[in-house]
Z-matrix of the N, CA and C atoms (Angstrom, degrees):
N
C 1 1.442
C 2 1.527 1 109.00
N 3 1.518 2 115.17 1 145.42
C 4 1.536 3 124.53 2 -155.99
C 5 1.906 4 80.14 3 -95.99
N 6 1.136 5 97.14 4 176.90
C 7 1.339 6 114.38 5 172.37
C 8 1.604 7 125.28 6 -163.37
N 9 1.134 8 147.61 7 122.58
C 10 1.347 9 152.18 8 -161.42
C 11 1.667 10 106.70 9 -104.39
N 12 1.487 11 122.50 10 101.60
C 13 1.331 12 98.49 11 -167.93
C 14 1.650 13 83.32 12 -157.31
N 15 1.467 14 117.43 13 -176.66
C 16 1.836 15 127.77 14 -153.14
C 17 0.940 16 104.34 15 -106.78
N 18 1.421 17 119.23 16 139.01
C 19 1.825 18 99.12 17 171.70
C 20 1.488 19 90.24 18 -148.95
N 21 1.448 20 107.37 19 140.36
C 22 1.452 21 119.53 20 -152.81
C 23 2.011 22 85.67 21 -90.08
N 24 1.721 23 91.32 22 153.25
C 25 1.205 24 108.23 23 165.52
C 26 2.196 25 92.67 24 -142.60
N 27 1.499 26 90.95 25 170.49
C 28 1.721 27 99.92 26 155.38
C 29 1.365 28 89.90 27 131.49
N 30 1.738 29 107.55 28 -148.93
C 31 1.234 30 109.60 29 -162.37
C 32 1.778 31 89.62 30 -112.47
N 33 1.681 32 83.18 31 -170.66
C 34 1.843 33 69.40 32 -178.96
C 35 1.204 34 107.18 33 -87.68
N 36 1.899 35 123.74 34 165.50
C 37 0.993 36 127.36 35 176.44
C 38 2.169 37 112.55 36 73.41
N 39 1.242 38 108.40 37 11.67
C 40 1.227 39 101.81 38 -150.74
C 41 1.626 40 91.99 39 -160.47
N 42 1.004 41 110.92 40 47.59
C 43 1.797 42 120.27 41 -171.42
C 44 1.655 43 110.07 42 -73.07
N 45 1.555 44 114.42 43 156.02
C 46 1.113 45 140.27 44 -158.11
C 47 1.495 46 111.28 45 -159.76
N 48 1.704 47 101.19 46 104.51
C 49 1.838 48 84.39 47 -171.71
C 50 1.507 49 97.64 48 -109.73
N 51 1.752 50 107.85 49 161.68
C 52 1.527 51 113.72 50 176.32
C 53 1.165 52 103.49 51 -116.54
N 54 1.308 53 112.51 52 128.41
C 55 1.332 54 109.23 53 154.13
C 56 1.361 55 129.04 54 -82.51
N 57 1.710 56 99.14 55 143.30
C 58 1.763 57 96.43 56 -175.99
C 59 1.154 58 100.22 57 -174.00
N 60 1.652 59 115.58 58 162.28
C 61 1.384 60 125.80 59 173.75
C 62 0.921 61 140.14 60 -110.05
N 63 0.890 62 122.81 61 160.81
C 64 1.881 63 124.46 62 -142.66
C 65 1.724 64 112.69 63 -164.66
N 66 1.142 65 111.61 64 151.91
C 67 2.294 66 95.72 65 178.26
C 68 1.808 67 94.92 66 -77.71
N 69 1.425 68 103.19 67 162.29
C 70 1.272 69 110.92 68 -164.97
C 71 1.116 70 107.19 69 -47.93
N 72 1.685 71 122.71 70 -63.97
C 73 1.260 72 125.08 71 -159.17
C 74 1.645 73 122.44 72 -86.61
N 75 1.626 74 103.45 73 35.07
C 76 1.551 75 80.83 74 178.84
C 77 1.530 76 100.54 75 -117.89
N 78 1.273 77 133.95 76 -178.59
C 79 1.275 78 135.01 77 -172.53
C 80 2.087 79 114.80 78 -75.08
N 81 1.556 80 99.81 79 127.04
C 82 1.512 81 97.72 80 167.30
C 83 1.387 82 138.61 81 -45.69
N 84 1.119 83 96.31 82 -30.67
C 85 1.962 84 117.31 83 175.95
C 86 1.664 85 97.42 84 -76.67
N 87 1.065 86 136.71 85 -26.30
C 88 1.296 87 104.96 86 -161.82
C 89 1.665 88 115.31 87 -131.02
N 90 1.366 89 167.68 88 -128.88
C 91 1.309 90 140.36 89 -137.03
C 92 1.400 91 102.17 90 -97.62
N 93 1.604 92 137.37 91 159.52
C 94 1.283 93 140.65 92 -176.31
C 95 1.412 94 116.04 93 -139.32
N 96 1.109 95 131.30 94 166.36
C 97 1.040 96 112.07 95 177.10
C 98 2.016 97 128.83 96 -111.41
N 99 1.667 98 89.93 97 -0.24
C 100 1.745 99 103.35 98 151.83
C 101 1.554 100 92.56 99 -172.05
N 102 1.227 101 110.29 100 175.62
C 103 1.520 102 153.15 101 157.54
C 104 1.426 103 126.55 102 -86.70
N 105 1.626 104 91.08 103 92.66
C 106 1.871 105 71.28 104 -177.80
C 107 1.446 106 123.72 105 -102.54
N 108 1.286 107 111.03 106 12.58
C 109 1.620 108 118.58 107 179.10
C 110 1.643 109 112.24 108 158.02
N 111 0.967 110 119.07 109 -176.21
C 112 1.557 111 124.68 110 -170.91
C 113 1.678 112 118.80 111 -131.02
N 114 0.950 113 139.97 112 128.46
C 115 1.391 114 122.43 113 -175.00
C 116 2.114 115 96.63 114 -125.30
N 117 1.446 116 102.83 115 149.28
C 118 1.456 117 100.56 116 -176.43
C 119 1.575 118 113.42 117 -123.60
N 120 1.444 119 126.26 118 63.66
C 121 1.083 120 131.89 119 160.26
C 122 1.708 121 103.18 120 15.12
N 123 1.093 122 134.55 121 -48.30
C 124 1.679 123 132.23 122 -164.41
C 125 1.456 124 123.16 123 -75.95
N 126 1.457 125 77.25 124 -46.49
C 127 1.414 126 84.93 125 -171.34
C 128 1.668 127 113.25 126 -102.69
N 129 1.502 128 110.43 127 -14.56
C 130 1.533 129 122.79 128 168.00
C 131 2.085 130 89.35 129 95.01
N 132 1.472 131 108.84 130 1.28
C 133 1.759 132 85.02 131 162.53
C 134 1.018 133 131.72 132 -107.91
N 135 1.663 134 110.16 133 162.27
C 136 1.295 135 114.30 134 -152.48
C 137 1.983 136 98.44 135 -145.77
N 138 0.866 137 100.04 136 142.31
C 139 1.912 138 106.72 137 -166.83
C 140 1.682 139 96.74 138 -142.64
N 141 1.492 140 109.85 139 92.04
C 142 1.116 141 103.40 140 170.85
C 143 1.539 142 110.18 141 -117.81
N 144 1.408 143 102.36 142 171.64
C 145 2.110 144 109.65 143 -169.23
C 146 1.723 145 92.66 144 -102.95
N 147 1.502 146 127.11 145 100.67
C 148 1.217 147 117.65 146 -147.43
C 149 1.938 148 84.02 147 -94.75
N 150 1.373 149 119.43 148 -48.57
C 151 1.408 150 84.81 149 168.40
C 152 1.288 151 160.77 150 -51.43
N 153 1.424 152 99.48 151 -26.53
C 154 1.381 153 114.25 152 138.90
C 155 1.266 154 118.76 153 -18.62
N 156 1.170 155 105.08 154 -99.61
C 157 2.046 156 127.10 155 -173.32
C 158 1.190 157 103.24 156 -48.58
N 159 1.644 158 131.90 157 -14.43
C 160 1.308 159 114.94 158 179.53
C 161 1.571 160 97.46 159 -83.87
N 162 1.157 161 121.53 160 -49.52
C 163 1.833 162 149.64 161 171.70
C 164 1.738 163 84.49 162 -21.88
N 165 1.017 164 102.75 163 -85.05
C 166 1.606 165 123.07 164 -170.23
C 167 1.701 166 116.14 165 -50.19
N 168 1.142 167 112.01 166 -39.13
C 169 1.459 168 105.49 167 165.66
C 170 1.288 169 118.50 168 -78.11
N 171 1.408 170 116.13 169 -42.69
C 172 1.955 171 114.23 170 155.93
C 173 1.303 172 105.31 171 -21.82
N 174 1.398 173 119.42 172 -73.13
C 175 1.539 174 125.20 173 -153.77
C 176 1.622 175 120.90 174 -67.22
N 177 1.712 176 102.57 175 3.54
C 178 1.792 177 104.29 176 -161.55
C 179 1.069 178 144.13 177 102.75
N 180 1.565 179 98.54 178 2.04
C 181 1.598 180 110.08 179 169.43
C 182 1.232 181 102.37 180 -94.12
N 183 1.711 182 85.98 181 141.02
C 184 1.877 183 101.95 182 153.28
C 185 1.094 184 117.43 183 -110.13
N 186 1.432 185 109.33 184 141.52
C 187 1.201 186 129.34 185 149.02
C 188 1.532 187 122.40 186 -58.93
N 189 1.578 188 114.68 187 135.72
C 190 1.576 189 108.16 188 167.60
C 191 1.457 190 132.92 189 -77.18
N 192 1.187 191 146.99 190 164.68
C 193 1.324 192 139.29 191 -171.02
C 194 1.633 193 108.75 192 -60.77
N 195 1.128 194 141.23 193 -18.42
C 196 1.093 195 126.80 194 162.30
C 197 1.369 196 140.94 195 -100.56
N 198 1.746 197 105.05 196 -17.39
C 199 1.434 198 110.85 197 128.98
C 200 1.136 199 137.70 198 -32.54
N 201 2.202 200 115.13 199 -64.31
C 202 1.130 201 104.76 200 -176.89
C 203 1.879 202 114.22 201 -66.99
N 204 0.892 203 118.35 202 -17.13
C 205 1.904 204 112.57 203 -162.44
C 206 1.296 205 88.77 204 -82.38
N 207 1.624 206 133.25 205 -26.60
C 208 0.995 207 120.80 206 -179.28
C 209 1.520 208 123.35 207 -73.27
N 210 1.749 209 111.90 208 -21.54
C 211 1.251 210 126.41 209 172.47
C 212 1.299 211 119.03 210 -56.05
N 213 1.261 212 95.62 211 -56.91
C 214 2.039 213 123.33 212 179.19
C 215 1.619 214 97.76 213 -55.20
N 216 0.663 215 126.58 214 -41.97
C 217 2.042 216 135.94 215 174.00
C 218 1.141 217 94.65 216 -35.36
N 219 1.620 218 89.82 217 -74.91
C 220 1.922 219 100.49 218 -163.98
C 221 1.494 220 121.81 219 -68.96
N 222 1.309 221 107.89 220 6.62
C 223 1.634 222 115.49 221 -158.34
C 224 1.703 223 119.87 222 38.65
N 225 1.163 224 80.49 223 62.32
C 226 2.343 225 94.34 224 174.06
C 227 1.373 226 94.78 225 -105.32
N 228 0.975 227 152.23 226 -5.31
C 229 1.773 228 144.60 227 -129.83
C 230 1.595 229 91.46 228 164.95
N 231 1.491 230 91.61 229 151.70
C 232 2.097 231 98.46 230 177.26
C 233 1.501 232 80.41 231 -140.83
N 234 1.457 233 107.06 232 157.33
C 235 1.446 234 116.42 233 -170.27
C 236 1.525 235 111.94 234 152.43
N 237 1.398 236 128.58 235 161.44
C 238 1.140 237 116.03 236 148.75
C 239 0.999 238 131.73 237 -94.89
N 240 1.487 239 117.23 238 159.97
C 241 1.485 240 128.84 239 -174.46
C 242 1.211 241 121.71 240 -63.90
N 243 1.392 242 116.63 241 135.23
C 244 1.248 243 115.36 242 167.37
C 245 1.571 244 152.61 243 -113.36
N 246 1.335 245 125.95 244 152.24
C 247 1.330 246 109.49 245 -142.38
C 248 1.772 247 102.88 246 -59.51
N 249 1.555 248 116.11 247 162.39
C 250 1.469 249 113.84 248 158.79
C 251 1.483 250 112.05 249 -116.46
N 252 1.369 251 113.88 250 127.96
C 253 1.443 252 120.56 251 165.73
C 254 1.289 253 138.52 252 -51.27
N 255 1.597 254 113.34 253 86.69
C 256 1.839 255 103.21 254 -176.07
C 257 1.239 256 105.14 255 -61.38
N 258 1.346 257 117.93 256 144.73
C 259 1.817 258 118.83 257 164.36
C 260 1.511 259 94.61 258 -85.90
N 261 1.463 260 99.79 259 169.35
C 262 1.508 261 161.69 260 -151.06
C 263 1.893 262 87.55 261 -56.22
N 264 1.506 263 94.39 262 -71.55
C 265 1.599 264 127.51 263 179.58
C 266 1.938 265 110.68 264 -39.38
N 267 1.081 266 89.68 265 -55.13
C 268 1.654 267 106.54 266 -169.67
C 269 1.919 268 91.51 267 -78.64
N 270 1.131 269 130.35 268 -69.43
C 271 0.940 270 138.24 269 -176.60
C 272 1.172 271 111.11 270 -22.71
N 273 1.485 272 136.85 271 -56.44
C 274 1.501 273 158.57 272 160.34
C 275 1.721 274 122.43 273 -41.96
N 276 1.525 275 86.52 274 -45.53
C 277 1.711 276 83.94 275 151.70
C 278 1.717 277 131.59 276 -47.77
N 279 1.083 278 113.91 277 -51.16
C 280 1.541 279 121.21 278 -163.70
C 281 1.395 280 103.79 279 -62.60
């Protein structure tokens, strides 16, 4: 199973995530099988190849929940949003 999900690049302190796809279980850091755009937490931009991601969700990929809400943002995808899971760790903070 394909999967559409972020995987940070940049410097430190100064993050830059790509989106791209990959089979579920292999690691974000390491080979993919395209790029479909970049999103920049900082600055709020985001440059995605929306035929692409439409291409790619045809074929059986999912996107993860913060991918997709991020899709629905940009209007690439219509749908509703979906929830994201705080962990355990983070949760304890508040």
């Amino acid at each position: 199973m394909l999967s559409i999900r972020l995987s940070r690049f940049g410097k430190k302190k100064q993050p830059i995530f790509r989106l791209i796809v990959l089979p579920k279980t292999k690691d974000p850091w390491g080979n993919y099988i395209e790029s479909l755009g970049f999103y920049n937490p900082r600055t709020k931009e985001a440059k995605f190849k929306a035929d692409r991601i439409n291409y790619w969700l045809a074929h059986g990929a999912e996107a993860t929940s913060t991918v997709w809400n991020l899709l629905i943002k940009e209007k690439v995808v219509t749908g509703a949003k979906r929830a994201v899971k705080i962990g355990k760790k983070k949760e304890s903070k508040k």
